[in-house]
TISE-896446 format. One record per residue (C-alpha): residue in three letters; x, y, z. Coordinates in steps of 0.05 Angstrom, whole numbers, padded with zeros to 5 digits, always signed. Each point is the difference from the previous one (the first is absolute). Layout:
# TISE-896446
alaXYZ
...
This chain:
# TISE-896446
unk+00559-01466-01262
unk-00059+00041+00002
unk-00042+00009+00056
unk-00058+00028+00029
unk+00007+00014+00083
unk-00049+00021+00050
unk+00000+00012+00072
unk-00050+00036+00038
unk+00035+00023+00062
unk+00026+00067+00044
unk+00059+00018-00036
unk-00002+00066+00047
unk+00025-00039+00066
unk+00084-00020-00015
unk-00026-00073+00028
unk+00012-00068-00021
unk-00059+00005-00065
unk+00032+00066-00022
unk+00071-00034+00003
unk-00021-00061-00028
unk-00044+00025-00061
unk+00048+00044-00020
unk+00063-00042+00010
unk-00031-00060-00051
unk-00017+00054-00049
unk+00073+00020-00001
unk+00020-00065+00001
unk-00050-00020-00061
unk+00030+00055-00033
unk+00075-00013+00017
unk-00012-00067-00039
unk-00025+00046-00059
unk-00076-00017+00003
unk-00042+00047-00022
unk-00065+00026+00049
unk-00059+00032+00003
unk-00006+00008+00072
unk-00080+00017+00027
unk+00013+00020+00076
unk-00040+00058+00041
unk+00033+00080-00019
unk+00051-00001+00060
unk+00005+00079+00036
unk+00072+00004-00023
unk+00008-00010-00069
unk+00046-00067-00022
unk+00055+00016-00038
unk-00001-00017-00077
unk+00029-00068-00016
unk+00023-00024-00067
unk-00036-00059-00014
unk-00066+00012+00050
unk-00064+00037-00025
unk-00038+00017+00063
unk-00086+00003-00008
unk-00024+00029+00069
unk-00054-00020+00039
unk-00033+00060+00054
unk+00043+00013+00062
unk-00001-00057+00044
unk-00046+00006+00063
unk-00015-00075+00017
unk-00075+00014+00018
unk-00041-00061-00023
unk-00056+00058-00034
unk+00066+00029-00045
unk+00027-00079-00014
unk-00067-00021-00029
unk+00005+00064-00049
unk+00073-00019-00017
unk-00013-00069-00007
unk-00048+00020-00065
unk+00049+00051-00016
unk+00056-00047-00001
unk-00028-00050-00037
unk-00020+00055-00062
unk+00073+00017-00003
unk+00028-00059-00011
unk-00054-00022-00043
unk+00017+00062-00038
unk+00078-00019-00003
unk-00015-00073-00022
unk-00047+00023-00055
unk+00060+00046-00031
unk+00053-00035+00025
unk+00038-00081-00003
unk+00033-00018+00065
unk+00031-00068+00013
unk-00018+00002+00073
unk-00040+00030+00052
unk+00018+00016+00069
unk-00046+00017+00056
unk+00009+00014+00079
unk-00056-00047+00019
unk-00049+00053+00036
unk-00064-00048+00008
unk-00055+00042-00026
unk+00032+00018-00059
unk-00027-00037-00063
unk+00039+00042-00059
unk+00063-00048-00009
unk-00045-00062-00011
unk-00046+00028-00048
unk+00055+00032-00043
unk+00034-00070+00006
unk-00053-00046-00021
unk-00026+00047-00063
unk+00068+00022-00020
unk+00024-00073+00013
unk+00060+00043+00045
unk+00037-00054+00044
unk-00014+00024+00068
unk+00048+00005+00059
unk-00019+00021+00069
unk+00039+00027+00058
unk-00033-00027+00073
unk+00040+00044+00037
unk-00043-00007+00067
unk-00061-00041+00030
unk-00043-00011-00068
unk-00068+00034+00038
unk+00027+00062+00027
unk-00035+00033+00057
unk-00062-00012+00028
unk-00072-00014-00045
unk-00062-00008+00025
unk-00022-00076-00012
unk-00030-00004-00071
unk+00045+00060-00025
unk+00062-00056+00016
unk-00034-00051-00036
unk+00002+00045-00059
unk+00067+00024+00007
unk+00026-00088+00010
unk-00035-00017-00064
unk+00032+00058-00038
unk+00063-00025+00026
unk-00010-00070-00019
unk-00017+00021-00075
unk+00071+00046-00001
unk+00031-00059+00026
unk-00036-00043-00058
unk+00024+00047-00050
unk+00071+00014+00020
unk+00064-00036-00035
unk+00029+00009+00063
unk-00005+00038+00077
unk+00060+00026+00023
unk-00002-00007+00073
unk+00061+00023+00054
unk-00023-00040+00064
unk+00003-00076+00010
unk-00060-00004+00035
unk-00040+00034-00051
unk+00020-00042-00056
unk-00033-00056+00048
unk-00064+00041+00011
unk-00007+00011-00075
unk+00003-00070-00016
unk-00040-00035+00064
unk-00056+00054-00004
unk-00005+00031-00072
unk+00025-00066-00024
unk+00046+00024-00050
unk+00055-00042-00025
unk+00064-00005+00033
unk+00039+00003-00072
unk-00034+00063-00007
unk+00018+00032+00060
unk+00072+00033-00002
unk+00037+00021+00064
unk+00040+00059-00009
unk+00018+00046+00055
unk-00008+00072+00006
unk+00067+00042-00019
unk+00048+00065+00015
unk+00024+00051-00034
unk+00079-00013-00010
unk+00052+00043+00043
unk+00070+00023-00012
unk+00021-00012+00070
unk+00064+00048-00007
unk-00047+00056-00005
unk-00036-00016+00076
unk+00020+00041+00062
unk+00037-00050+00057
unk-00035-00026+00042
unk+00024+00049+00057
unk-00024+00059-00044
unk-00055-00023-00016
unk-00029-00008+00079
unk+00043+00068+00018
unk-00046+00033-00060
unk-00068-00033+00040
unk+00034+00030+00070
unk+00012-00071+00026
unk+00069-00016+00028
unk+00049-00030-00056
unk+00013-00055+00036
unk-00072-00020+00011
unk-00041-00061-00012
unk-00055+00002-00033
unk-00056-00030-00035
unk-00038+00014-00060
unk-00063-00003-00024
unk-00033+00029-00067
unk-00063+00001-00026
unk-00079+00013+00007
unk-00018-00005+00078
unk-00055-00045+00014
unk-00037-00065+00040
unk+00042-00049-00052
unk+00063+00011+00026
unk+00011-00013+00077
unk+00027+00056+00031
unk-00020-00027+00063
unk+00051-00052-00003
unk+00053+00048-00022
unk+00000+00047+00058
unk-00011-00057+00047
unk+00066-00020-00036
unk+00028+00064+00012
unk-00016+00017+00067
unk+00027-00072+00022
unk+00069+00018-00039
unk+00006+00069+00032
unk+00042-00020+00063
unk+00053-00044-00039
unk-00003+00060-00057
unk+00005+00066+00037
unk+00006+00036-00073
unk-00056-00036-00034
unk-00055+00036-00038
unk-00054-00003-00061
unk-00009+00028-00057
unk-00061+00001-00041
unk-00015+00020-00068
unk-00065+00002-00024
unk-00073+00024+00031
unk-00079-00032+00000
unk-00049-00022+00045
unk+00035-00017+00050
unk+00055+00047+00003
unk-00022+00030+00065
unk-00022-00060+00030
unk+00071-00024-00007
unk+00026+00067+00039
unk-00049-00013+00053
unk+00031-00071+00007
unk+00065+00019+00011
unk-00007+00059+00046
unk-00035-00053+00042
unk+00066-00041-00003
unk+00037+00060+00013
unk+00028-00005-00067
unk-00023+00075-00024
unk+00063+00031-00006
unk+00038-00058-00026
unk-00051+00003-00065
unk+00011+00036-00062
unk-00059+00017-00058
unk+00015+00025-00063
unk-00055-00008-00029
unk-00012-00019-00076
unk+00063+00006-00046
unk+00003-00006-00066
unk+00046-00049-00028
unk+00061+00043-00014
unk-00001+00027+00068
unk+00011-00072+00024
unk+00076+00003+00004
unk+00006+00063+00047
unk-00034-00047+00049
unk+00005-00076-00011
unk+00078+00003+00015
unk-00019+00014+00076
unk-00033-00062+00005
unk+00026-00064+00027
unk-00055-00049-00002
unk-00058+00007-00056
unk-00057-00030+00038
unk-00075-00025-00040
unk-00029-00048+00051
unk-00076-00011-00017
unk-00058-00015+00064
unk-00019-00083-00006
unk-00060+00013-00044
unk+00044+00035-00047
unk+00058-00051-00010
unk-00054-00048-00018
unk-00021+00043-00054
unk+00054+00037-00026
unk+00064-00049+00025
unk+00065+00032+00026
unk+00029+00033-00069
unk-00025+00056-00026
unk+00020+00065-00030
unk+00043+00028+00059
unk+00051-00050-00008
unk+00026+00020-00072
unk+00007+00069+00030
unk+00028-00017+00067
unk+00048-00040-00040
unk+00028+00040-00046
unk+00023+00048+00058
unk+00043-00056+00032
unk-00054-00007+00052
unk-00004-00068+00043
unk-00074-00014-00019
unk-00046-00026+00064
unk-00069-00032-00028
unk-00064-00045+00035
unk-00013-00071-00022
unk-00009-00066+00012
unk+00051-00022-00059
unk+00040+00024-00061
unk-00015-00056-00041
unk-00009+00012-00063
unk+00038+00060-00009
unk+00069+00003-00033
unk+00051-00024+00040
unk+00039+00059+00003
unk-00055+00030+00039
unk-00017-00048+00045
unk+00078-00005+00026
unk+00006+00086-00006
unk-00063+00017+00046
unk-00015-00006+00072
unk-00077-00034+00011
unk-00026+00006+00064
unk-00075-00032+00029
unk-00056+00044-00020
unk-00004+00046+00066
unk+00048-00028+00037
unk+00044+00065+00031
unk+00048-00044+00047
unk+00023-00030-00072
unk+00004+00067-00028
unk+00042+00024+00054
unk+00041-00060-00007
unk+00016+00017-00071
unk+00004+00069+00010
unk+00059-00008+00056
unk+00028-00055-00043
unk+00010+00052-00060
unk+00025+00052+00045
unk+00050-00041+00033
unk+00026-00041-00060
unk+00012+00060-00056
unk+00041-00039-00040
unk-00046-00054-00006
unk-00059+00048-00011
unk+00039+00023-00057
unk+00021-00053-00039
unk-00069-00025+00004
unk-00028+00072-00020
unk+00053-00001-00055
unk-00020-00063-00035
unk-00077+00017+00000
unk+00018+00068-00033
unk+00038-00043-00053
unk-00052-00042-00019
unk-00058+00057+00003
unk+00050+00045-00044
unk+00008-00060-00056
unk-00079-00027+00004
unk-00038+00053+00039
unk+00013+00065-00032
unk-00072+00024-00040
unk+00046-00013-00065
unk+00007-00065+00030
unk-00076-00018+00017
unk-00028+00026-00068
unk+00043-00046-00039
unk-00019-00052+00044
unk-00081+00030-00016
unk+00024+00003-00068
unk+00020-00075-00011
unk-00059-00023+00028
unk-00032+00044-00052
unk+00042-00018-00065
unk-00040-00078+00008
unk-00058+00036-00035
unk+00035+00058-00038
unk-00019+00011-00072
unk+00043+00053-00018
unk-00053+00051-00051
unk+00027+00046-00054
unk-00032+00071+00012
unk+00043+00044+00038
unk-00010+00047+00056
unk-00005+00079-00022
């Protein structure tokens, strides 16, 4: 299959849109699809892949001024491609302003395909400016064969308020890249490497640091579980917005030396540090939940490090059943039941294991980004017309 991708997003911060862009290109191209890929020019260069043509956008800055020039810019590029080019398919991040993907689909009669990785009007607009940016949405939606969309909830928001058809909305949830465990420090190196004692508990979290994920709650948690866990600290991957916010929070619980910041990492770096982790935590704040449900791309990750997983919600319904018996859901900001678990995991290891265990299988057979994109992929092949010309 040929296809035509495009993501507009920071592919300069190792966070989840770097990871996740990347990993379904690799796992388009693991499948043997061939792609020109139209994302911003990234600081570092990407290495050269077999079956991936890269057409780069300017450096990604994220100001609204440099989005409305790349959103003109973008959509001459791939008009360009489609003009000298068949694809079967094309595949956009769905970035709301962004107009390129549905032109190029309905002239080039391209089946369409869009990735709602996250609320479908990002940020803030001023009044009218949202209006705008909701009825582009609502023609992308028109046009698309199909959204791909990782959170329950969403799918529900897509239909109820952009009234799109539930057969046309496909759940798929986000991946990981796959690990060959035998190559991962212990678990007792690992923690000796951070300085932590090798027979410490700790938890985990990774990823960007800001008001959608309650680290209120988690310290609360924390603080409550110190007494009955003398050894018990945090570590924390990632950085944003709120990064010092969340230090200030936990030197007011007296927590500041039991916290550990990395900072970002970039993918590869992810085993020197995941094995000292006991618990892989991603609870979202109320509001959140309601908008973005309990799974979302942690989990794959946590997962596939043998990590009990410790999520928000109201319910797992609706999600495979191998996930709603392999993670622990507590009430949306509700740090008495997060201490619960917490104790619960570290006084039951066994039981947090084969729990652990049995998510990692089922994230390792459906979950890896192999896995997602030929889930993508199938939902694509309803509308594939396979063309002749070839690829240079």
């Amino acid at each position: 299959m040929k296809i035509l991708y495009f993501s507009y997003v920071d592919l300069d911060t190792p966070s989840a849109c770097q990871t996740h862009t990347l990993g379904i290109l690799a796992g388009f191209e693991a499948h043997g699809c061939r792609l020109d890929a139209i994302i911003p020019r990234p600081l570092v260069p990407l290495p050269q892949r077999e079956l991936i043509r890269f057409h780069f956008l300017s450096p990604y800055h994220g100001g609204r001024l440099s989005v409305l020039r790349e959103v003109i810019f973008s959509a001459a590029v791939l008009w360009s491609l489609c003009r000298r080019h068949h694809y079967d398919a094309i595949y956009a991040r769905d970035m709301d302003v962004f107009v390129g993907p549905r032109l190029c689909s309905q002239f080039f009669g391209i089946p369409l395909y869009l990735e709602v990785d996250d609320t479908p009007v990002e940020g803030t607009y001023p009044f009218l400016i949202r209006k705008a940016v909701e009825l582009n949405l609502k023609l992308d939606y028109r046009q698309a064969a199909g959204l791909i969309v990782p959170s329950l909830p969403r799918c529900r928001i897509i239909n109820r308020q952009y009234h799109v058809p539930l057969p046309k909305i496909h759940l798929i949830l986000n991946g990981t890249d796959e690990l060959d465990w035998d190559l991962l420090p212990s678990k007792a190196e690992a923690k000796q490497r951070l300085g932590l004692p090798a027979d410490s508990f700790c938890l985990g979290y990774l990823g960007v640091i800001y008001e959608r994920y309650d680290f209120a709650t988690m310290l609360t948690a924390m603080a409550t579980c110190l007494p009955l866990i003398p050894k018990l600290f945090f570590i924390i991957i990632g950085g944003g917005s709120s990064l010092e916010h969340v230090k200030r929070q936990a030197a007011d619980l007296g927590l500041a030396d039991r916290m550990v910041f990395t900072g970002f990492m970039p993918p590869d770096e992810f085993a020197r540090v995941l094995p000292a982790m006991d618990v892989g935590l991603m609870p979202l704040t109320k509001a959140a939940v309601l908008e973005h449900g309990p799974i979302h791309t942690k989990m794959a990750t946590y997962a596939s490090f043998h990590l009990p997983v410790v999520t928000a919600g109201y319910s797992l319904e609706g999600y495979p059943e191998e996930i709603q018996s392999g993670v622990h859901l507590m009430p949306p900001e509700d740090a008495a039941a997060l201490a619960a678990i917490i104790l619960q995991l570290q006084q039951n290891p066994s039981e947090a294991t084969r729990l652990a265990q049995s998510l990692r299988r089922y994230v390792m057979n459906h979950l890896t980004w192999k896995a997602v994109a030929s889930d993508i992929l199938a939902v694509m092949e309803k509308s594939w017309k396979p063309q002749t010309e070839k690829l240079p």
